[in-house]
DOTORVO-850896 format. One record per atom (N, C-alpha, C): atom name; residue in three letters; x, y, z. Coordinates in steps of 0.001 Angstrom, whole numbers, padded with zeros to 6 digits, m for minus. Example, Ala and Ser with C-alpha at 12.3 -4.5 7.8 and 13.67 -1.06 7.14 Angstrom:
2
REC atom type       X       Y       Z
REC    N  ALA  013190 m005690  007800
REC   CA  ALA  012300 m004500  007800
REC    C  ALA  013200 m003300  007800
REC    N  SER  012850 m002250  007080
REC   CA  SER  013670 m001060  007140
REC    C  SER  012900  000030  007870
This chain:
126
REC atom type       X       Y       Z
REC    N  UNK  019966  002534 m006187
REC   CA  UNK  019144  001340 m006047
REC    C  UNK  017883  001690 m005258
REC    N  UNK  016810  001485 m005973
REC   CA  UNK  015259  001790 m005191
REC    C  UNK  015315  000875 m004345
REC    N  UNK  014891  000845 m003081
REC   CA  UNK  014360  000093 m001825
REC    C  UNK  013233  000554 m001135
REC    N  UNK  012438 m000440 m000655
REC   CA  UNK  010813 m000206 m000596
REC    C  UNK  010743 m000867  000974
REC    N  UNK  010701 m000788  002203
REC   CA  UNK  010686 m000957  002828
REC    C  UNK  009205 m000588  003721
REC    N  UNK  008380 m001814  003947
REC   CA  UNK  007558 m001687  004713
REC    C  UNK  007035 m001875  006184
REC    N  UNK  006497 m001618  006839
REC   CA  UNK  006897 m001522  008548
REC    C  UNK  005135 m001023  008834
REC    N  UNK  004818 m001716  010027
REC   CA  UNK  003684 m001442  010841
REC    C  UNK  002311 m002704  011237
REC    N  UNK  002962 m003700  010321
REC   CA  UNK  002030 m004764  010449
REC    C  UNK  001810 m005409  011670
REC    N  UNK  000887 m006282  011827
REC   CA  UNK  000788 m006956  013286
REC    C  UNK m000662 m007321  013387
REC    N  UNK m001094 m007678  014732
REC   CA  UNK m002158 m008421  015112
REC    C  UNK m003265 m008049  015643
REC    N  UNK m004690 m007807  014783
REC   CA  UNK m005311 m006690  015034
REC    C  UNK m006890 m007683  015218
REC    N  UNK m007899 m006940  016557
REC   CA  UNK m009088 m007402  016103
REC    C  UNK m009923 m007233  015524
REC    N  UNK m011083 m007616  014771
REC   CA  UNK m011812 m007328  013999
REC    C  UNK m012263 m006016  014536
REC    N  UNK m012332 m004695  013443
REC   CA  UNK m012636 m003622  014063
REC    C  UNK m012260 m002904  014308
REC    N  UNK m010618 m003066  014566
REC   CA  UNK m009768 m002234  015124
REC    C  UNK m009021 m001801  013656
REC    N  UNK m007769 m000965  014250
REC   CA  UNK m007049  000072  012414
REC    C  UNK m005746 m000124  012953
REC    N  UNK m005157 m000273  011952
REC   CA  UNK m003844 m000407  011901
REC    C  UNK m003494  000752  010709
REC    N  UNK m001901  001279  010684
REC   CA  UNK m001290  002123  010006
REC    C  UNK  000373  001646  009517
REC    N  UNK m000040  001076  008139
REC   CA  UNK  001283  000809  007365
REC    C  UNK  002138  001746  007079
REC    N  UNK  003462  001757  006860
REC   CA  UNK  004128  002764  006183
REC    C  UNK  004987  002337  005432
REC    N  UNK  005705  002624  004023
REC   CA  UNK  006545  002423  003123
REC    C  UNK  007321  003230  003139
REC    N  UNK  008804  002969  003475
REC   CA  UNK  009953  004218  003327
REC    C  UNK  010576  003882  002066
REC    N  UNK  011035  004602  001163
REC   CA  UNK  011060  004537 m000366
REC    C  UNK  012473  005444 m000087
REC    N  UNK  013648  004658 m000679
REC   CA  UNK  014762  004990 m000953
REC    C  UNK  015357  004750 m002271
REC    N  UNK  016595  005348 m002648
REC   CA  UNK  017071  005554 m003879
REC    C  UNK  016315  006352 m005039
REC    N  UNK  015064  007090 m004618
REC   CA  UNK  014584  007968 m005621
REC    C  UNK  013991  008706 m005015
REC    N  UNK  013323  009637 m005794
REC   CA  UNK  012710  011008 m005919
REC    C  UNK  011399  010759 m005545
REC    N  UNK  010366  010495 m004040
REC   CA  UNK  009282  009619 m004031
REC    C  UNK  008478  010521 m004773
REC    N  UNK  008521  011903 m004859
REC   CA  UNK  007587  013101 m005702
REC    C  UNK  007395  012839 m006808
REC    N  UNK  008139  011858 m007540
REC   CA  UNK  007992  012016 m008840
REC    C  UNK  006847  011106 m009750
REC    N  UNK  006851  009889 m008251
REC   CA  UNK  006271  008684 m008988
REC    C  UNK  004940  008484 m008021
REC    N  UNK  003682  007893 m008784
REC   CA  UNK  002391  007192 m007941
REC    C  UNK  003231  005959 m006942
REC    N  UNK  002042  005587 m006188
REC   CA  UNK  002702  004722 m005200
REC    C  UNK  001364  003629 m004716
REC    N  UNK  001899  002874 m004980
REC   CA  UNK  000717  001562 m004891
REC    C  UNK  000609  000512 m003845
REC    N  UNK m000294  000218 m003199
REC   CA  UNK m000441 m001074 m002063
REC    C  UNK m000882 m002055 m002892
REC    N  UNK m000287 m003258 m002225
REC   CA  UNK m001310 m004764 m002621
REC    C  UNK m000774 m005778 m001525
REC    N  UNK m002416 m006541 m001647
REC   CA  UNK m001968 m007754 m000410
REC    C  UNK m001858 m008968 m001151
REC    N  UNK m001711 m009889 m000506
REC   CA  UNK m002096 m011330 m000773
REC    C  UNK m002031 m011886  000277
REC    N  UNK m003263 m012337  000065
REC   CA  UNK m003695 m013875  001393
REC    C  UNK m003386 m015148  001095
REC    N  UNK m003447 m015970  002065
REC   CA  UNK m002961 m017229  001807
REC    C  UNK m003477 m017963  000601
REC    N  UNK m003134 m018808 m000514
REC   CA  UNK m003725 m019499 m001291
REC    C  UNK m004393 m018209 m002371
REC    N  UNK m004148 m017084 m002207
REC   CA  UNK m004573 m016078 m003517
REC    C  UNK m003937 m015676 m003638
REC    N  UNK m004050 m014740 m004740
REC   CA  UNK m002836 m014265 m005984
REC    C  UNK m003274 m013257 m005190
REC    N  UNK m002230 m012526 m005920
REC   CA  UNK m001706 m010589 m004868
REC    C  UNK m003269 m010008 m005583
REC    N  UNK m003621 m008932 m004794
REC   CA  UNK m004454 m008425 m005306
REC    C  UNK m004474 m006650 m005463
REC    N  UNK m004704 m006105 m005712
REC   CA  UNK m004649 m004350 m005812
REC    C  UNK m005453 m003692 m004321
REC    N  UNK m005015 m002674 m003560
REC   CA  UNK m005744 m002540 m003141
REC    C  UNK m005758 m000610 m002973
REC    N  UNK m004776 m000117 m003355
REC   CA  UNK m004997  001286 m003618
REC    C  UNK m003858  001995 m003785
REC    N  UNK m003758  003187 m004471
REC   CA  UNK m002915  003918 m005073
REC    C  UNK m002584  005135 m005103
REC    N  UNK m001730  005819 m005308
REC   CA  UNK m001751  007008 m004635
REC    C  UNK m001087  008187 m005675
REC    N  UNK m001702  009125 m006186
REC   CA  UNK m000604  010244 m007449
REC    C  UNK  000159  010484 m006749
REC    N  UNK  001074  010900 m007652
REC   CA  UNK  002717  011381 m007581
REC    C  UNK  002161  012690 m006247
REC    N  UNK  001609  013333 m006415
REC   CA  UNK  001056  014676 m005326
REC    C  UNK  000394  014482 m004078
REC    N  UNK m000573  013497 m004291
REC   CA  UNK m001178  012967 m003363
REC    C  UNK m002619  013357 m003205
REC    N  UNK m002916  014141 m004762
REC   CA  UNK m003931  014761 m004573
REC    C  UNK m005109  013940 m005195
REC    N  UNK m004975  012229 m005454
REC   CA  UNK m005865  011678 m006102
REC    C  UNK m005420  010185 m005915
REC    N  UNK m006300  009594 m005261
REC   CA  UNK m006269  007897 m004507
REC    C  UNK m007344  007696 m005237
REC    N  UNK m007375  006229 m005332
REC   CA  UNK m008000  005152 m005996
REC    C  UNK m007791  003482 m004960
REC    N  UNK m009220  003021 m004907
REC   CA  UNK m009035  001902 m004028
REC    C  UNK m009868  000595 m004921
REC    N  UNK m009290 m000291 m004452
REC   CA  UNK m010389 m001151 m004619
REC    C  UNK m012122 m001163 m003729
REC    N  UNK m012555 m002012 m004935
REC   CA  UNK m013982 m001763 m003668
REC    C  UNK m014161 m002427 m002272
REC    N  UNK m013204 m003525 m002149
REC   CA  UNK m013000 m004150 m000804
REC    C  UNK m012864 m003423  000171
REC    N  UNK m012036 m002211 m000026
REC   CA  UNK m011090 m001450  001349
REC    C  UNK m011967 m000022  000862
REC    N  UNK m012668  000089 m000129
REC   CA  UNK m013032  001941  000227
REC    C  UNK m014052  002076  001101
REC    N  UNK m013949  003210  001665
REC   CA  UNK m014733  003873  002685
REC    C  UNK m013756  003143  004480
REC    N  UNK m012877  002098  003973
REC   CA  UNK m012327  001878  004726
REC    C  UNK m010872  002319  005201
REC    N  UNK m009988  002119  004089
REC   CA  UNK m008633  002939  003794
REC    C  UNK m008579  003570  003241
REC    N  UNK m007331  004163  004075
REC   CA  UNK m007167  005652  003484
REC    C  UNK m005326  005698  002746
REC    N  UNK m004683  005857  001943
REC   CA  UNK m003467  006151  001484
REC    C  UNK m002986  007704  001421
REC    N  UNK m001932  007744  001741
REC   CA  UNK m001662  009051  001806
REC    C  UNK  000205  008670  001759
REC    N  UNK  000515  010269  001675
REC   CA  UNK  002114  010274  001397
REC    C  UNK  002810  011769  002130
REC    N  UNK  003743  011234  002238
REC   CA  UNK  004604  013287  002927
REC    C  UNK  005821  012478  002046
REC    N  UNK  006009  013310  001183
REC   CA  UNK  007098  013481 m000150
REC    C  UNK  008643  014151  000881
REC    N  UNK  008509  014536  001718
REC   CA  UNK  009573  014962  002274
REC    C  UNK  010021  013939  003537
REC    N  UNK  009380  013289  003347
REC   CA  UNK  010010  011881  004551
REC    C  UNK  009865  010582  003450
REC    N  UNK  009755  011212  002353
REC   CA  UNK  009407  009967  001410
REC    C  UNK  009013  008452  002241
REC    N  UNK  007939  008779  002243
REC   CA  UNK  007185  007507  003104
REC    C  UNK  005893  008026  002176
REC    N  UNK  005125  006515  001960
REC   CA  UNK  003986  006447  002125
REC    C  UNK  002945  005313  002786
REC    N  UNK  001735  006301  003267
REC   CA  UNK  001131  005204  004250
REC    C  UNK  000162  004735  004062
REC    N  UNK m000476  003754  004982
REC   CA  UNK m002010  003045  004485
REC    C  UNK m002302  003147  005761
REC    N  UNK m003584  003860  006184
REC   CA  UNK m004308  003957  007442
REC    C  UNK m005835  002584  007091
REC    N  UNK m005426  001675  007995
REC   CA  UNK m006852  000802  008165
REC    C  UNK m007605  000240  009391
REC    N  UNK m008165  001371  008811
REC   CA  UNK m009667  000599  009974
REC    C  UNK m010942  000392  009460
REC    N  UNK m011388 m000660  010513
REC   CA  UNK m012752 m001086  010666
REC    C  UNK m012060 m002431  009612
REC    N  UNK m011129 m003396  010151
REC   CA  UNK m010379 m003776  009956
REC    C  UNK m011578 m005021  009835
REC    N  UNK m011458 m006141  008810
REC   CA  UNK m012014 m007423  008948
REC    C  UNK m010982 m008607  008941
REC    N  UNK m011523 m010089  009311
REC   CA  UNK m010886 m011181  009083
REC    C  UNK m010589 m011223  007787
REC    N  UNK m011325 m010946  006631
REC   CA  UNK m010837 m011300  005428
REC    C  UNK m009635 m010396  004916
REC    N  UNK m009381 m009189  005662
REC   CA  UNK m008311 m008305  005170
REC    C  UNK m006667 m008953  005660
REC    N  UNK m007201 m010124  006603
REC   CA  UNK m005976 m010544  006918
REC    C  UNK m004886 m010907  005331
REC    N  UNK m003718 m010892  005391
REC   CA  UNK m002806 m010951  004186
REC    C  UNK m001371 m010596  003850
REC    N  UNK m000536 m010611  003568
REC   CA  UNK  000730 m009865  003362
REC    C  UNK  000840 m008540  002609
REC    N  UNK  000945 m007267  002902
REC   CA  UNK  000550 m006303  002255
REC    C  UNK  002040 m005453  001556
REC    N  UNK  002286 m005115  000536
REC   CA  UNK  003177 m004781 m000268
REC    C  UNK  003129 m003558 m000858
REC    N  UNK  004066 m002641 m000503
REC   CA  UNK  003491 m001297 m001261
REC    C  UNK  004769 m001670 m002632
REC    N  UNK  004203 m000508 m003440
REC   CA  UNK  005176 m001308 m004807
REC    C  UNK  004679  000552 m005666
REC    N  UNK  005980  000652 m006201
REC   CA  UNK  006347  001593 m006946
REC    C  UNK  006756  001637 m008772
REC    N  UNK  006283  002444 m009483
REC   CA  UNK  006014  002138 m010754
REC    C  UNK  007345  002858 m010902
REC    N  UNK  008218  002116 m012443
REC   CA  UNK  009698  002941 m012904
REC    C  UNK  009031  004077 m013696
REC    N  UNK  007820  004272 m013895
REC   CA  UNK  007050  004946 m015115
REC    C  UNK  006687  006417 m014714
REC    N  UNK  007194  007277 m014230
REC   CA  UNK  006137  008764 m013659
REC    C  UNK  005489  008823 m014447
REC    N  UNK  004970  008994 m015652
REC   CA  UNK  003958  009458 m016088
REC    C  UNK  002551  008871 m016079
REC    N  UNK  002664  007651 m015064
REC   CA  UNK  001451  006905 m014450
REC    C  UNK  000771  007482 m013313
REC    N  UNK m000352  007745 m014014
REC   CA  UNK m001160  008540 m013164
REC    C  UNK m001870  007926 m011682
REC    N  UNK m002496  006610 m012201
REC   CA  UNK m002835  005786 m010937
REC    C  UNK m003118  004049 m011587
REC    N  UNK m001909  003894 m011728
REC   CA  UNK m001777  002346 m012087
REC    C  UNK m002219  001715 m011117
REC    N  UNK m002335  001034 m011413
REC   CA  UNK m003647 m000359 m010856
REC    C  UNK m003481 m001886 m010613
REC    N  UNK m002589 m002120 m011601
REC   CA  UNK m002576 m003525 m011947
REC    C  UNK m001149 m004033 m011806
REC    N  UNK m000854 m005210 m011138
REC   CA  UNK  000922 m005653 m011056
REC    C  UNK  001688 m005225 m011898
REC    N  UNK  001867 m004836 m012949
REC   CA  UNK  002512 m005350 m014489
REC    C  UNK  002998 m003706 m014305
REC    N  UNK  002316 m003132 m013841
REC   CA  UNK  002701 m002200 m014043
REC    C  UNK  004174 m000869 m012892
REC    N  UNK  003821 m001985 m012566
REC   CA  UNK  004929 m001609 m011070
REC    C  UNK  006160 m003485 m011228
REC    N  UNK  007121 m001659 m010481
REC   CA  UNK  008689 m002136 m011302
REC    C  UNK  009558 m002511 m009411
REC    N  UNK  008857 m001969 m008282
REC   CA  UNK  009197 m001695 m007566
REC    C  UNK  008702 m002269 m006188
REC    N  UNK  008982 m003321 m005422
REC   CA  UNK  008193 m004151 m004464
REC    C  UNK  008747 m003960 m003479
REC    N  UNK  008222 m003903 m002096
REC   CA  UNK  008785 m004166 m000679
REC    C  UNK  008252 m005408 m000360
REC    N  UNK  009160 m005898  000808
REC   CA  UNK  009373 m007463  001306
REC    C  UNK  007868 m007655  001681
REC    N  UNK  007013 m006652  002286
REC   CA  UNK  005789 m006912  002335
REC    C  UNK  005697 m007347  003999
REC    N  UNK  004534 m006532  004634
REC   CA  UNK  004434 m006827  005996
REC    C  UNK  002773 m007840  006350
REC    N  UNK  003058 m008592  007253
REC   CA  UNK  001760 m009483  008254
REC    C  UNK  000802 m008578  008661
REC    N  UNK m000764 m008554  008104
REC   CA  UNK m001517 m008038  008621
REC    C  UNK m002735 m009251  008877
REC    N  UNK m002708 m009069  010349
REC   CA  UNK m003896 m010407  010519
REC    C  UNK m004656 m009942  011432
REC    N  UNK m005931 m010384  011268
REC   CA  UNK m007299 m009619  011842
REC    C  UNK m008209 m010687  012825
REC    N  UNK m008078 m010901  013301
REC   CA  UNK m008893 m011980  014273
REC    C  UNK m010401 m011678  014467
REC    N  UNK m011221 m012683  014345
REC   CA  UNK m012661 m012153  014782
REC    C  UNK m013233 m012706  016178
């Protein structure tokens, strides 16, 4: 049974970085890309970056680039989201989510991920 467990959220001021992490159990995390998404209050989940099976190729939305960073260690099967220069609008529930598909290179879009964690509080005060 895959389990997606996310951990690191909390209460940050505008400006400041916070560092998510996803511990990924019941599989092989090497095998598969690995995806974040938030949702804020009153909006639908949104994409916010992704990560290859290797780790050798991320993809963000344009909201968070130059801002976050995703990354992975395949041998603690965790993967993480480093954010800073943190804004009020990034406040949201953030979800890393895992595709059943390896041969997805850097999926993007909900539909395509089979695999969700409970999702952690990230709120940004200005």
């Amino acid at each position: 049974q895959v389990q997606l467990v996310e951990s690191g959220g909390g209460l940050v001021q505008a400006g400041g970085s916070l560092r998510l992490s996803c511990a990924v159990s019941g599989r092989t995390l090497s095998w598969y890309a690995m995806g974040w998404f938030r949702q804020a209050p009153g909006k639908e989940r949104e994409f916010v970056g992704v990560i290859s099976r290797s780790g050798g190729s991320t993809a963000y939305a344009d909201s968070v680039k130059g801002r976050f960073t995703i990354s992975r260690d395949n041998a603690k099967n965790t993967v993480y989201l480093q954010m800073n220069s943190l804004k009020p609008e990034d406040t949201a529930v953030y979800y890393c989510a895992g595709p059943n598909n390896w041969k997805l290179g850097l999926p993007s879009t909900e539909s395509e991920y089979d695999y969700w964690g409970q999702g952690t509080q990230v709120t940004v005060s200005s």
